[in-house]
C-alpha positions as CSV (number, residue, x, y, z in Angstrom):
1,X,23.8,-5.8,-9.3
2,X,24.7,-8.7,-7.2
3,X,23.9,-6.6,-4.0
4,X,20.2,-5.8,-5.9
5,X,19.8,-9.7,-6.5
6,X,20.5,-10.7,-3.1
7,X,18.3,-7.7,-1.5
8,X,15.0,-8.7,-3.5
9,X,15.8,-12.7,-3.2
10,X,16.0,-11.8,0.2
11,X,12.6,-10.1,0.4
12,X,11.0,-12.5,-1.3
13,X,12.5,-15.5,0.5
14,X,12.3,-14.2,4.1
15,X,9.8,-11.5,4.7
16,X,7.2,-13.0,2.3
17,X,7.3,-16.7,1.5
18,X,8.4,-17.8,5.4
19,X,5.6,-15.2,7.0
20,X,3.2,-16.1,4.7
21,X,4.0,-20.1,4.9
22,X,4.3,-20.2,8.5
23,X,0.9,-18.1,8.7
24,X,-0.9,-21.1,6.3
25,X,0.5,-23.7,8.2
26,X,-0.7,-22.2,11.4
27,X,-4.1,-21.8,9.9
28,X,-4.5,-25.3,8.9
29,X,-3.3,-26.9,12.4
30,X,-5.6,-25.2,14.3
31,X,-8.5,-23.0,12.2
32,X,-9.5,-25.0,9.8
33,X,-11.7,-28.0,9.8
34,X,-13.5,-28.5,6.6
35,X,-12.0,-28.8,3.1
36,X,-13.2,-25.5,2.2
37,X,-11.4,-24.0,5.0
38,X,-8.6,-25.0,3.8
39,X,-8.9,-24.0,0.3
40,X,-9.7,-20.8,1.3
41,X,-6.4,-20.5,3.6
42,X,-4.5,-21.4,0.5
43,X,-6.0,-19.0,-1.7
44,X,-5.3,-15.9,1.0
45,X,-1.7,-17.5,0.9
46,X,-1.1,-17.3,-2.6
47,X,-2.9,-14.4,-3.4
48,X,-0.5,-12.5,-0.4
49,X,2.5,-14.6,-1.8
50,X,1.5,-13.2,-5.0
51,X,0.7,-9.5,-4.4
52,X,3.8,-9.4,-2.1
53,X,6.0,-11.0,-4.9
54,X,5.5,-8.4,-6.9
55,X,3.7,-10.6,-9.3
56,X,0.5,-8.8,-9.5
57,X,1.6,-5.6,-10.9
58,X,2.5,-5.7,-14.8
59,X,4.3,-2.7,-15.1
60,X,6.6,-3.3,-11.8
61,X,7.1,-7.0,-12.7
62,X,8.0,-5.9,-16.2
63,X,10.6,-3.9,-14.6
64,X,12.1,-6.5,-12.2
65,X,12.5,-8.9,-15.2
66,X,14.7,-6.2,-17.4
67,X,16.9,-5.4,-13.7
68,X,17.0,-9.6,-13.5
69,X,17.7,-9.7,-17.2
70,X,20.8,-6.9,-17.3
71,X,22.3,-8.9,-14.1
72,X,22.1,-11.8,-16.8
73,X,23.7,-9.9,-19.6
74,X,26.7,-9.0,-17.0
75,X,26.7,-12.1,-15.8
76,X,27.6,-13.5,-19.3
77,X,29.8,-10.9,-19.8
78,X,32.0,-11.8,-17.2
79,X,31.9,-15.2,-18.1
80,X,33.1,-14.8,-21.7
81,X,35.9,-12.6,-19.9
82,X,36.9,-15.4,-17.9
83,X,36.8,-17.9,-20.9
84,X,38.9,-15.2,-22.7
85,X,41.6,-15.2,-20.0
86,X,41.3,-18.9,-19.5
87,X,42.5,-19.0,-23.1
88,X,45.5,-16.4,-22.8
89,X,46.5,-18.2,-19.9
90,X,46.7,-21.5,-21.7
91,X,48.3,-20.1,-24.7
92,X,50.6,-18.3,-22.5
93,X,52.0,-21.3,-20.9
94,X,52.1,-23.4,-24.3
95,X,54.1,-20.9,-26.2
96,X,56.5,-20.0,-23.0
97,X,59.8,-22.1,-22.3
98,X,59.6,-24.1,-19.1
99,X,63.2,-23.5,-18.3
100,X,63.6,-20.2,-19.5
101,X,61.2,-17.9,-17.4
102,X,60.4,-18.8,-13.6
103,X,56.8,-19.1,-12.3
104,X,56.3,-15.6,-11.1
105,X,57.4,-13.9,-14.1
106,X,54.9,-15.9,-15.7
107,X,52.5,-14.7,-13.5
108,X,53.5,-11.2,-14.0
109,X,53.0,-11.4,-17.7
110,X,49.4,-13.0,-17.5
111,X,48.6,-10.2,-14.6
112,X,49.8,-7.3,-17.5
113,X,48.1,-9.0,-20.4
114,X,45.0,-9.6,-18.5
115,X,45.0,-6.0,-17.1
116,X,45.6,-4.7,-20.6
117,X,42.4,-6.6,-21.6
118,X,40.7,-5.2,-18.3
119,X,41.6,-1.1,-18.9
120,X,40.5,-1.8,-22.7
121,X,38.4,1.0,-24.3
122,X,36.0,-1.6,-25.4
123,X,35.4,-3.6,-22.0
124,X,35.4,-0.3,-20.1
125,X,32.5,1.2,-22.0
126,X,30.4,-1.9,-22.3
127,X,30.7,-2.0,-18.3
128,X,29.6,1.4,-18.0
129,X,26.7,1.2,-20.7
130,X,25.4,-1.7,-19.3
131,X,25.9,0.0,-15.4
132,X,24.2,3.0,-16.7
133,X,21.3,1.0,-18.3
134,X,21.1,-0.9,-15.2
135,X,20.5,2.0,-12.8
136,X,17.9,3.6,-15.1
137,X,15.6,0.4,-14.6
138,X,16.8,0.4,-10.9
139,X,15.7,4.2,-10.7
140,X,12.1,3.1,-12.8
141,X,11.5,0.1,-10.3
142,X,12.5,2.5,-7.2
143,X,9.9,4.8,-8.4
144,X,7.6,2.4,-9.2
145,X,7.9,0.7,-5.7
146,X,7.3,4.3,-4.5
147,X,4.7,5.3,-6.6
148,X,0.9,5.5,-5.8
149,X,-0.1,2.7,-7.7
150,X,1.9,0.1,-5.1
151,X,-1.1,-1.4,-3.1
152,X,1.4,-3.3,-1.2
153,X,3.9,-2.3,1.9
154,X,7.2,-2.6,0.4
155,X,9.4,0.4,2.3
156,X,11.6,-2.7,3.5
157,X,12.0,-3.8,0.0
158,X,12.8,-0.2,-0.9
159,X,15.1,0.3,2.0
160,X,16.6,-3.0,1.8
161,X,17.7,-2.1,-2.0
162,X,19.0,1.5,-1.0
163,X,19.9,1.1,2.5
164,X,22.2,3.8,2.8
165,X,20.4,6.6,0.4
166,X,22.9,5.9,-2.2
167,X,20.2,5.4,-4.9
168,X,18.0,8.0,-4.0
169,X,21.0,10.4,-3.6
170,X,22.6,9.7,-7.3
171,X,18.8,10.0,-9.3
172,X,17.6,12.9,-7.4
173,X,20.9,15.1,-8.1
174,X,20.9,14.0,-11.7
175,X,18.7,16.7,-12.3
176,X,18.3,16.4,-16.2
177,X,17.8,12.6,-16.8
178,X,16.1,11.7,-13.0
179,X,13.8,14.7,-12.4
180,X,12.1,13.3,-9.4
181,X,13.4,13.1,-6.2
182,X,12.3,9.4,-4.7
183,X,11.6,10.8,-1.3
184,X,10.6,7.4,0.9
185,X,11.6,7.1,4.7
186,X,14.9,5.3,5.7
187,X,14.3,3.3,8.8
């Protein structure tokens, strides 16, 4: 997730706002000269910006903002994990003797507990629910980047998300649930 979030922030950030605002500000230092010039630049600006942004497509921006909200849900997750052994911790050291137990076997016992937690039925199957929901709507917005309908160039996009084929490798030999195979070019 965190390597999908920096991949499209990337995109977004350096191969389309910074070529796109550097292109606008060279067209208003030495093209235009009227008002309406310039309004015009602006508009071919934003509407690349937007095109490129994904933002002009419904169905593939509908996709991006369940991939952006599952990172979310994770996100939270692990936060109410780390509140939960921020508390264990805390009641660890208020119910253990100072002089009885030395500092690493206190850290022993919190490592244990906090493992326990970790290997728990319950943890371990939300992680993979929530990893398995996440790469369906990773495999949807792979295809849809692919697919016909995609008026814009966005194979870096694509090969930026699944630089080393890892993506297109795990959907197309999961036969059953990801008939397709995604097929694009790795540069």
């Amino acid at each position: 997730m965190l390597s999908f979030l920096q991949n499209v922030l990337y995109y977004m950030m350096v191969e389309v706002l910074e070529p796109n605002w550097v292109k606008l500000e060279e067209a208003l230092r030495h093209q235009c000269t009227t008002v309406d010039e310039v309004l015009k630049a602006h508009m071919e600006c934003l509407d690349n910006t937007i095109r490129q942004c994904l933002l002009s497509s419904q169905s593939t921006l509908k996709l991006l903002f369940k991939l952006l909200r599952m990172c979310t849900i994770f996100s939270n997750q692990v936060k109410q994990q780390v509140i939960k052994f921020t508390q264990i911790r805390d009641r660890m050291e208020l119910h253990s003797d100072a002089g009885s137990i030395g500092k690493r076997e206190k850290q022993a016992r919190l490592a244990e507990r906090i493992a326990a937690e970790l290997n728990g039925q319950a943890a371990t199957e939300g992680l993979m629910e929530l990893g398995q929901e996440f790469d369906g709507h990773l495999r949807n917005f792979l295809h849809e980047l692919h697919g016909p309908k995609s008026k814009v160039n966005l194979l870096s996009l694509k090969n930026r998300i699944d630089y080393n084929g890892y993506y297109q490798d795990q959907f197309s030999h999961t036969s059953s649930r990801f008939p397709f195979h995604l097929g694009w070019p790795l540069v």
